[in-house]
C-alpha positions in Angstrom: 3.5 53.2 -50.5 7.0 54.3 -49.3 5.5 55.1 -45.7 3.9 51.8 -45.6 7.1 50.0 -46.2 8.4 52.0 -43.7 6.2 51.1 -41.0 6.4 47.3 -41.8 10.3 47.5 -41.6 10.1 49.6 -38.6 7.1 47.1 -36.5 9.4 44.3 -38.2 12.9 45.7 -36.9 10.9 46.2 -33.6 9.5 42.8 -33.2 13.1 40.6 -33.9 14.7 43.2 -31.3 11.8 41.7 -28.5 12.4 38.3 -30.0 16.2 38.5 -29.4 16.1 40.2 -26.3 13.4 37.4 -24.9 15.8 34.7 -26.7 18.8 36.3 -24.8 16.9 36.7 -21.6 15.9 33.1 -21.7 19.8 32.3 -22.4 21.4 34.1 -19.9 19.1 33.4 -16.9 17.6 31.1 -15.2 14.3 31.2 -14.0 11.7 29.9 -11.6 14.6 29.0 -9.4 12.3 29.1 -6.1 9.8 26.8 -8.1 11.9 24.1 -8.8 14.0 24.2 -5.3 10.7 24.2 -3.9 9.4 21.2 -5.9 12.9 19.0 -5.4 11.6 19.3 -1.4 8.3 18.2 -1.7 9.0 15.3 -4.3 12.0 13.8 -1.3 9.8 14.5 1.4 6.8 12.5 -0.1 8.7 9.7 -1.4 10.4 9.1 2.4 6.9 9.7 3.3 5.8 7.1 1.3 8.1 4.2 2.1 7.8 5.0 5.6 4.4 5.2 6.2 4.1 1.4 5.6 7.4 0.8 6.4 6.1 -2.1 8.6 4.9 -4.0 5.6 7.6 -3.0 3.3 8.2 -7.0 2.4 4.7 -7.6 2.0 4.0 -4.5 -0.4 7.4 -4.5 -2.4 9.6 -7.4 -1.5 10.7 -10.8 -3.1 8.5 -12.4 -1.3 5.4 -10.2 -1.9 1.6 -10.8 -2.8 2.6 -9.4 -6.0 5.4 -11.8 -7.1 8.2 -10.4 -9.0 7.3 -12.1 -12.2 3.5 -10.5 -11.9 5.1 -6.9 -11.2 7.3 -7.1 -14.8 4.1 -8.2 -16.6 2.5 -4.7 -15.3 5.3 -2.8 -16.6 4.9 -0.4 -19.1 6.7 -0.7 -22.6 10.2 1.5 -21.2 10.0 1.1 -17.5 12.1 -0.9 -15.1 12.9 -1.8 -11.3 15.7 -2.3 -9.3 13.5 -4.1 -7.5 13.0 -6.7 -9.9 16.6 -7.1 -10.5 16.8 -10.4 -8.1 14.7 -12.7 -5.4 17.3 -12.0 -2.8 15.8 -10.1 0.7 18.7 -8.4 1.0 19.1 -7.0 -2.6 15.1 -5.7 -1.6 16.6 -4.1 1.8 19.8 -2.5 0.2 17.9 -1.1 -2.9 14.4 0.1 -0.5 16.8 1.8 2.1 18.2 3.4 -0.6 15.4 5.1 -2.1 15.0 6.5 1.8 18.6 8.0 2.1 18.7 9.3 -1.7 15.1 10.6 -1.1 16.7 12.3 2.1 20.2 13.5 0.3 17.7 14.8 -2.6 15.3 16.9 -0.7 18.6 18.5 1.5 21.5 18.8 -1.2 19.8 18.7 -4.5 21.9 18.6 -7.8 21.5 16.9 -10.8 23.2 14.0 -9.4 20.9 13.5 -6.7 17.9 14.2 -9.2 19.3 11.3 -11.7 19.6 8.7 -8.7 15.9 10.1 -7.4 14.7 9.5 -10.6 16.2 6.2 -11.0 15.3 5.1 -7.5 11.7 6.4 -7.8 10.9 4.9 -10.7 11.9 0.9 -9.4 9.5 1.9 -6.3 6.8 3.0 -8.3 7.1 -0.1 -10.9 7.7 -2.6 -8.3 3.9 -2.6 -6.9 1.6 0.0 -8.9 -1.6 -1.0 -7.0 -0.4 0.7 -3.8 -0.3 4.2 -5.5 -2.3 7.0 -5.6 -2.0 9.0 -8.5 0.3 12.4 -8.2 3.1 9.0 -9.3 2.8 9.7 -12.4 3.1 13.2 -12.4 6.1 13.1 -10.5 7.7 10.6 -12.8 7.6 12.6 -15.4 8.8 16.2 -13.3 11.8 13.8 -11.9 13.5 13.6 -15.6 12.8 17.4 -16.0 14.7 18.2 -13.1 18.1 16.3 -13.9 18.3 19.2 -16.1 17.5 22.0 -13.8 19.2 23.7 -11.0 17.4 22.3 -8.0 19.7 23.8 -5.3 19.6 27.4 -5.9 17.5 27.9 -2.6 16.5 25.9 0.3 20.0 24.3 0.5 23.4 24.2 2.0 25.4 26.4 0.0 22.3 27.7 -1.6 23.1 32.1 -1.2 26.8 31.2 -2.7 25.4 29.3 -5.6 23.0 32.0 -6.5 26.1 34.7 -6.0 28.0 32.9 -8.4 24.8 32.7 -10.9 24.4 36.5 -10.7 28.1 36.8 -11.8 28.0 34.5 -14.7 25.2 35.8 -16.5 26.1 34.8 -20.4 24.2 32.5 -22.2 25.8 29.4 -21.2 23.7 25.9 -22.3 23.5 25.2 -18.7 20.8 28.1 -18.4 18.6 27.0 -21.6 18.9 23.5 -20.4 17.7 24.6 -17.1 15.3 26.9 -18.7 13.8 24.6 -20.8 13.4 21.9 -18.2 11.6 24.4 -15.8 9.1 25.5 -18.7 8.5 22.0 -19.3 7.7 20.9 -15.7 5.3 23.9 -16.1 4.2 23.2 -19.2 3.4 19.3 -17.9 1.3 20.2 -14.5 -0.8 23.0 -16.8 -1.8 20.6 -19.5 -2.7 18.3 -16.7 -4.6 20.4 -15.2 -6.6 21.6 -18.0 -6.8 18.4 -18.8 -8.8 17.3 -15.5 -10.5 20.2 -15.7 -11.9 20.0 -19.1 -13.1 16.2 -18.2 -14.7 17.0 -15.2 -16.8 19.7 -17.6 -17.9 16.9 -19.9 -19.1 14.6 -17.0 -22.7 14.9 -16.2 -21.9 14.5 -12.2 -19.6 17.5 -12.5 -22.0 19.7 -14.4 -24.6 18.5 -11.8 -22.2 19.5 -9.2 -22.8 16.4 -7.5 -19.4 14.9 -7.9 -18.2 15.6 -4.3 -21.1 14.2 -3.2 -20.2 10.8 -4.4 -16.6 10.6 -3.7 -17.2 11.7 -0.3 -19.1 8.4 0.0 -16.5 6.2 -1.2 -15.3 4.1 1.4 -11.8 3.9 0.5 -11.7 7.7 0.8 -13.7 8.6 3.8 -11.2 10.5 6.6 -14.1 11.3 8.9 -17.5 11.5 8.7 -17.6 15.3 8.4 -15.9 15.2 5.0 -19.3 13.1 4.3 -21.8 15.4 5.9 -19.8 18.8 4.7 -20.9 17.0 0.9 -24.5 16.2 2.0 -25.1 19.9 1.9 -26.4 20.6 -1.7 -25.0 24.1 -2.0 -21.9 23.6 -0.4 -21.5 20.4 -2.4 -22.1 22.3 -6.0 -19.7 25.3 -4.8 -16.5 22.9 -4.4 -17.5 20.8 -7.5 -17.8 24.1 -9.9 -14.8 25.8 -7.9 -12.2 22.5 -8.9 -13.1 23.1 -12.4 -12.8 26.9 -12.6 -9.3 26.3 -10.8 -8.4 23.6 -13.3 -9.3 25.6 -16.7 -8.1 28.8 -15.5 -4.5 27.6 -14.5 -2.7 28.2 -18.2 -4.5 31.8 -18.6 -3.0 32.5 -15.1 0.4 31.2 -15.6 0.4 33.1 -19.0 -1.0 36.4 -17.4 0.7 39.6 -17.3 -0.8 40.0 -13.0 0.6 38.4 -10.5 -1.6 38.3 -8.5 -3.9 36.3 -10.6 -1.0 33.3 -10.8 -0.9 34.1 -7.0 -4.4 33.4 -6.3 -5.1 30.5 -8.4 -2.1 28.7 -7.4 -3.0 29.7 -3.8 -6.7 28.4 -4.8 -4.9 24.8 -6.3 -2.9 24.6 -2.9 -6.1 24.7 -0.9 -7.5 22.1 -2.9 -5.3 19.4 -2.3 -4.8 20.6 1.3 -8.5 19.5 1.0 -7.5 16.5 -0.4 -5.0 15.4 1.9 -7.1 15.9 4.8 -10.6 15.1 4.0 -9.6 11.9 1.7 -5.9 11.1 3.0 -4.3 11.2 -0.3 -1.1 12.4 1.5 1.3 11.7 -0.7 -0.4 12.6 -4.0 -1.8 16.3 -2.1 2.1 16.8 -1.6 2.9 15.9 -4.9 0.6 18.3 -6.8 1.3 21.1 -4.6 4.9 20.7 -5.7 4.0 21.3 -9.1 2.0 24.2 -8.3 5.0 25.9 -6.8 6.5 25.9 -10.0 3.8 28.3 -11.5 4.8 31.0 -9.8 7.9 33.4 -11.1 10.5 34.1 -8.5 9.4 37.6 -8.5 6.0 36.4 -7.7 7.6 34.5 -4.8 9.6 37.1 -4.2 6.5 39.8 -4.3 4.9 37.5 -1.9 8.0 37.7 0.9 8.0 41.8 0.7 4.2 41.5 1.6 4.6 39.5 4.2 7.6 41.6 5.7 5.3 44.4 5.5 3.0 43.1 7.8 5.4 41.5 9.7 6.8 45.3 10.8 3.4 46.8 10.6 2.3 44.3 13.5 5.3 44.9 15.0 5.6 48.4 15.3 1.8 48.6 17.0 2.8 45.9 19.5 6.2 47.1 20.6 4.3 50.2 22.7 3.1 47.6 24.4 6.1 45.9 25.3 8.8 47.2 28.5 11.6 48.7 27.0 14.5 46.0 27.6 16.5 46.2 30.6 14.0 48.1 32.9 11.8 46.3 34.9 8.0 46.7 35.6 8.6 48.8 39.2 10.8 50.9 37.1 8.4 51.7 34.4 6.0 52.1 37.2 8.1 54.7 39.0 9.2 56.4 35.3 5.0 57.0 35.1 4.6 58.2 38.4 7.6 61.2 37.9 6.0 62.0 34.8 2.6 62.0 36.3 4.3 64.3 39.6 6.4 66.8 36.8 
């Protein structure tokens, strides 16, 4: 009886030291830096991609003046939401506030910072709610990733000042609330696109086109969403057809028991897998903007050393091809009659 108490102390003693030391980690740290910086690109680049690519029509789709009236767009709104927008029925209040979203989308996806994420999310949201039929669905997703990433470090890479900022991170590693703020808010953004996913994934299951594997089939022939006509006659093919439909649901399910695995390089390959099919996506369908979107949320499913594992590799290669071509290549500062004449001596000694 004594032994057994013993072991249950000791497994017990050994578990709270793993749960500290994971509590701590999470504390002092912050994670899935490269994830977030990543997504804080994608989300500015899609929304100046957005207002730009009907800039043309801009009054027409979001103005005062638009076939959506002001007083119709604040009907739609959901129970919390609001629009600068929808503030006033003067053209230039619609100018100021629409240019805005452009430069703050531009200062966001450069700079970063929590300041920049507040005002993107601010700004993002009065687009969004001004005209909700002109939008294609990643909206949503990235309405709710916006709020997470006020609370995040968004800058640590792929900005100005970026290398200092992670310097001084790397010296100031205490728990600080800063970190589990940041922590937390990066779990959460992954936390959001996995649930999504899964749920998508386990809808699709329970719909008798998907389980049919004719689903790809039929949205390849909706008007709205036909690119080119190969898209079309790529879906005609029966097998082909079945293949993509089962393979968006296997990618779907499996993307919570890939985050949460132990091998990298299965969170490498079904992100990689979820990249490729809203490359498909945004090519075959033209759901630019929403194909951008999602594959910003993917990036945050990978671990910076996943990211990290992922630059070595390439390196590697990188040298390997590298060192095999540079034979090939005249050594610098000779020229070809020289290299002609150094073979020839050889060829004479």
């Amino acid at each position: 009886m004594t032994g057994t108490t013993a072991l249950l102390g000791k497994g017990w003693r050994a578990g709270t030291e793993r749960l500290d030391a994971m509590v701590l980690r999470f504390a002092t740290r912050k994670h899935r830096l490269i994830g977030t910086s990543l997504l804080r690109v994608v989300i500015g680049f899609a929304t100046i991609l957005y207002c730009l690519s009907d800039y043309s029509k801009r009054r027409f789709l979001w103005g005062p003046e638009s076939y959506n009236s002001i007083s119709t767009a604040k009907s739609a709104l959901p129970r919390w939401g609001f629009s600068l927008f929808l503030w006033g029925h003067s053209t230039v209040w619609f100018e100021i506030v629409f240019h805005a979203v452009i430069l703050v989308s531009a200062a966001f996806m450069i700079f970063g910072g929590r300041v920049l994420a507040l005002a993107q999310a601010v700004l993002m949201w009065s687009l969004h709610n001004r005209n909700q039929d002109v939008l294609e669905g990643g909206d949503n997703l990235a309405q709710i990733l916006i709020l997470f990433m006020v609370f995040t470090v968004s800058n640590a890479y792929f900005a100005p000042g970026a290398k200092r900022r992670r310097a001084e991170m790397r010296e100031l590693e205490r728990p600080t609330t800063s970190t589990v703020l940041h922590n937390l808010a990066a779990f959460l953004i992954v936390f959001q696109t996995a649930v999504l996913y899964f749920a998508a994934g386990y809808w699709k299951i329970t719909g008798k086109v998907w389980q049919d594997g004719v689903a790809m089939y039929y949205i390849s022939h909706i008007t709205g969403f036909q690119m080119s006509a190969t898209y079309t006659h790529l879906m005609n093919n029966a097998f082909l057809g079945t293949a993509i439909s089962y393979f968006t649901i296997y990618v779907e399910l499996a993307l919570p028991f890939a985050i949460l695995s132990a091998r990298s390089w299965i969170r490498k390959a079904n992100t990689l897998a979820l990249e490729g099919m809203h490359l498909g996506i945004m090519t075959c369908m033209g759901l630019v903007c929403f194909g951008l979107l999602m594959i910003g949320a993917d990036c945050t499913c990978l671990r910076d050393d996943d990211y990290r594992s992922i630059e070595r590799h390439f390196r590697s290669v990188k040298d390997r091809i590298m060192k095999r071509s540079r034979p090939l290549l005249p050594e610098r500062g000779m020229t070809p009659v020289a290299m002609a004449a150094g073979r020839d001596g050889a060829v004479d000694a």
